[in-house]
C-alpha positions in Angstrom: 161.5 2.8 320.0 163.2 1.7 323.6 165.9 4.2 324.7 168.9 3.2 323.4 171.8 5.4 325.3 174.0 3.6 327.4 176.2 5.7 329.8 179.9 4.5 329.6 181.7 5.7 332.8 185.1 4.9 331.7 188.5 4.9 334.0 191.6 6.4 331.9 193.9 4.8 333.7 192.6 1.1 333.7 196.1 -1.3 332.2 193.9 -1.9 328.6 191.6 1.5 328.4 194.0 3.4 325.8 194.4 -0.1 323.9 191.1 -1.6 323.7 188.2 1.1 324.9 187.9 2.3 321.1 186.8 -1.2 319.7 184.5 -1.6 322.3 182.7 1.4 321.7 182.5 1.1 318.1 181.3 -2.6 318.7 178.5 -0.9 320.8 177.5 2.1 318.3 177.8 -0.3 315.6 174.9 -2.3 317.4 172.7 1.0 317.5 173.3 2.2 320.5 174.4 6.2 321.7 176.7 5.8 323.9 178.2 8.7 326.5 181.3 8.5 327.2 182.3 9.9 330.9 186.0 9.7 332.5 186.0 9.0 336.3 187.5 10.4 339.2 187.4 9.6 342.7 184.6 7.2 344.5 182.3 10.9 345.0 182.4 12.1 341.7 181.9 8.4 339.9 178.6 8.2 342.4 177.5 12.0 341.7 177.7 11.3 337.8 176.2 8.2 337.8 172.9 9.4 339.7 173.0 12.4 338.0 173.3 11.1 334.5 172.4 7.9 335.0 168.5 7.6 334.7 168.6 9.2 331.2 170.3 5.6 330.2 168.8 2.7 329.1 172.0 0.6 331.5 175.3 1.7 332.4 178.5 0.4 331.4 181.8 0.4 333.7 185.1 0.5 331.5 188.0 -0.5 333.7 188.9 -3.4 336.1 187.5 -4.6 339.5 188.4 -1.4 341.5 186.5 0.4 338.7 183.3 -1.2 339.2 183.9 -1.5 343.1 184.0 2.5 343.2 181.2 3.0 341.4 178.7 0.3 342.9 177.3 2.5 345.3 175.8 4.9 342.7 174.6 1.7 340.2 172.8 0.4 343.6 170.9 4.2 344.3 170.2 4.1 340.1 169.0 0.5 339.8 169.6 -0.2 336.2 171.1 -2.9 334.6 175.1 -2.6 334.7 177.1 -3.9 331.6 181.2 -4.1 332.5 183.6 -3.9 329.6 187.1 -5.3 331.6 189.4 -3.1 330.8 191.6 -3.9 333.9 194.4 -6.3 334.8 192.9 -8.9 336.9 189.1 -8.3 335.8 187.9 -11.1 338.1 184.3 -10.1 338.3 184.0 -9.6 334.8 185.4 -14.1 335.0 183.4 -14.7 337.6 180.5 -13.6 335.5 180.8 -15.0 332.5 181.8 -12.2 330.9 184.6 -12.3 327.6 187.5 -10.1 329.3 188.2 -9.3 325.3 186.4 -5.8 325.2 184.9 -6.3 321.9 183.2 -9.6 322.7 182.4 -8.2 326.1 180.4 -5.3 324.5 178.7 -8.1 322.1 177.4 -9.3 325.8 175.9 -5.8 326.7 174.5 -5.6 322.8 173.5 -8.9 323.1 170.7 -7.9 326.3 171.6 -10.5 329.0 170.8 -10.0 332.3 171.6 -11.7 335.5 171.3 -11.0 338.9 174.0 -10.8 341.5 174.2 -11.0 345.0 175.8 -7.5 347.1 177.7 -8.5 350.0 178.8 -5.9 352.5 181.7 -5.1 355.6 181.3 -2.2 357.8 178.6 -0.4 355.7 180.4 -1.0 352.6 179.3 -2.9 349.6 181.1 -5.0 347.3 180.4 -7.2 344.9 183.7 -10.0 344.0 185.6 -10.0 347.5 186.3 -8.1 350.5 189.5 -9.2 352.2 191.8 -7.9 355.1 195.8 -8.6 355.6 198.1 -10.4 353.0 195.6 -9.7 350.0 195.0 -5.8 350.8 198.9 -5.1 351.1 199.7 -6.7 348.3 197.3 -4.2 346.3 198.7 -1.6 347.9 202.4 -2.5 346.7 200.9 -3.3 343.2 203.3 -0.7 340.9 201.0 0.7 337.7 203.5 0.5 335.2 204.1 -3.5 336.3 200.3 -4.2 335.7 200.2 -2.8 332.5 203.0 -5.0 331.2 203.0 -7.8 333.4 199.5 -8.0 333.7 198.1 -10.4 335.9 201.6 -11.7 336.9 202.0 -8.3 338.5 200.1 -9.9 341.4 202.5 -12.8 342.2 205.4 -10.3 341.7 203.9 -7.8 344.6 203.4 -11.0 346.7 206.7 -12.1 346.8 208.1 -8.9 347.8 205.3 -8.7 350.6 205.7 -12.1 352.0 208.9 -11.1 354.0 207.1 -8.8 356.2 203.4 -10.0 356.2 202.2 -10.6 360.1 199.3 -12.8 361.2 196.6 -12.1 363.6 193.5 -13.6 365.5 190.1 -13.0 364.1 187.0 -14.9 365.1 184.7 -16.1 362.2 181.3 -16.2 362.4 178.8 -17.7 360.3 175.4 -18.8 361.9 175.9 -20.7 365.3 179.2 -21.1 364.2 181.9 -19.3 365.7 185.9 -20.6 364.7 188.9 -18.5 366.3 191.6 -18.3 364.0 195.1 -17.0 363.1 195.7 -16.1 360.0 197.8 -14.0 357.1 194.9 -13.2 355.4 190.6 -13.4 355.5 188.7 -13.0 352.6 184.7 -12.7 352.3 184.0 -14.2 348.6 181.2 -13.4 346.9 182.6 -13.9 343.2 184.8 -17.5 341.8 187.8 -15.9 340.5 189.9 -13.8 343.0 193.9 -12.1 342.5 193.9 -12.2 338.5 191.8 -14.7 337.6 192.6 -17.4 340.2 189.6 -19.7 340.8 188.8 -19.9 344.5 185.6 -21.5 344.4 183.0 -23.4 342.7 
């Protein structure tokens, strides 16, 4: 009989975890599955629990939203085993760019449900990421992003933070390479996609 534990590393404070985390889990124990429930803390901890009680696991699950998962990728790299996300955040754009319901229930019906694919890991000064790495407008916008706002605006939250960050946002010169290529620009904002939906479910690419 296959190991049927799933480790559920689970941020508290993600907009929908006290709304929506209890359907998902019994969706999954309903399915068969043991599943061990772990909060997170800070990126340390999430990677120390994750190697530590990882292996034991037939996958691991991330509750929360794209910061969630972002913290914990470096452990889920080090572990290797297949990674099942239940979006319990406000944007969840990597859970959209992959095809994943961002209604818990029918998201955990994807991780009963056994299907796999594979994802590229893209990485800026010996960091990893997985949906998008940006730097300027974008970054300060998160940083302005109020809790409380995200949990009842949602993604709106997002355009409301912009327009009280526009006013002071300053460009600057970068030079963007890719291949032979080399274009000087200035710019507001740069940002490295690896995923389609970007800044609450805005599609960026194709």
């Amino acid at each position: 009989m296959p190991n049927r534990r799933l480790l559920l590393v689970v941020n508290p404070n993600a907009s929908r975890a006290s709304q929506s985390l209890g359907a998902a889990v019994a969706a999954l124990v309903a399915d068969g599955f043991a599943v061990d429930i772990r909060q997170c803390g800070g990126r340390d901890d999430v990677r120390a629990l994750i190697t530590s009680e990882g292996p034991a696991a037939e996958a691991i699950v991330i509750g929360g939203g794209d910061g969630t998962v972002s913290g914990a990728l470096s452990g889920l790299i080090e572990v290797g085993l297949p990674v099942g996300i239940l979006p319990l955040g406000t944007a969840n754009d990597l859970a959209r760019t992959l095809g994943i319901p961002v209604d818990p229930v029918e998201a955990a019906a994807v991780i009963a449900g056994g299907h796999l694919r594979k994802i590229d890991v893209g990485g800026v000064n010996d960091i990893d990421f997985l949906n998008v790495a940006s730097i300027g407008l974008a970054v300060e916008i998160t940083d302005r992003l109020d809790p409380d706002l995200k949990r009842r605006l949602g993604p709106l939250s997002y355009a409301a933070a912009a327009l009280s960050t526009l006013g002071s946002a300053e460009h600057f010169a970068a030079t963007i390479a890719c291949g032979d290529n080399r274009t000087e620009v200035s710019a507001y904002q740069i940002t490295i996609g690896n995923g389609v939906h970007y800044g609450g479910g805005v599609k960026v690419a194709t």
